[in-house]
N, C-alpha and C positions, 0 to 999 in steps of 0.2 A: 197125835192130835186128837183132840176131844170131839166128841158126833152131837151134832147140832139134830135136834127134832123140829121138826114143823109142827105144829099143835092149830088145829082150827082157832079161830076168832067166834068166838061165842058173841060174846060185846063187845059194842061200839064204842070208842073211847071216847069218853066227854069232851077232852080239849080239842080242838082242831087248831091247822096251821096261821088261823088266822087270828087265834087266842094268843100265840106265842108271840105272834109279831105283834099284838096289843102289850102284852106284860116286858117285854124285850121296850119299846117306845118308850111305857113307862118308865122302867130300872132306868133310862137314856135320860128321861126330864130331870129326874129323882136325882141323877148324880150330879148333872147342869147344876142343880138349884142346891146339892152340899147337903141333899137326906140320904144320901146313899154312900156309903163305905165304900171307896176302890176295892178291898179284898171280898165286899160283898158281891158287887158285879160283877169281879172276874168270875165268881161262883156261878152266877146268873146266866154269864156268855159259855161257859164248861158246859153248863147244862144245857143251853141250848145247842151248844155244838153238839153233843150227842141227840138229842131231837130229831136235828136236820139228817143228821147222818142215818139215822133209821128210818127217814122217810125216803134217802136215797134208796136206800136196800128197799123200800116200798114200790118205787118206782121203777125200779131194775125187775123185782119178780112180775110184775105185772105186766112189764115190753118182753119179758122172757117166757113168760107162761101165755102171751095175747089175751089176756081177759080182761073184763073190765071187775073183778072183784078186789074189793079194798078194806080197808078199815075206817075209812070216812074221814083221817087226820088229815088227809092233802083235800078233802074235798072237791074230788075230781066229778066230775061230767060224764054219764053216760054215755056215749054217742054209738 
């Protein structure tokens, strides 16, 4: 098996989870209304499947490490 590195997070990633679920609503009207290609939204839903899935692994190291440090894409809450 291949070694996965940890590499710090220098920067904040621009999109947050709530940009995806804005462009994910759209691609949904867009295909309703016949501007959107079926093989283009399956493209759209791929990608966002891979999205969520890395924010799982987001959310797994930080209940496994107890920290509150993130990348800011789930837009979590200090507490």
């Amino acid at each position: 098996m291949g070694k996965f590195i940890l590499t710090k997070i220098t920067e904040m990633p621009k999109n947050k989870i709530e940009d995806l679920r804005n462009h994910l609503f759209e691609a949904l009207e867009m295909l309703k209304d016949g501007e959107l290609a079926v093989d283009k939204a399956e493209a759209i839903v791929g990608v966002a499947q891979v999205i969520v899935e890395t924010a799982k692994v987001e959310v797994a190291y930080i209940k496994a490490l107890e920290t509150n440090k993130h990348t800011g894409f789930l837009q979590l809450e200090n507490k």
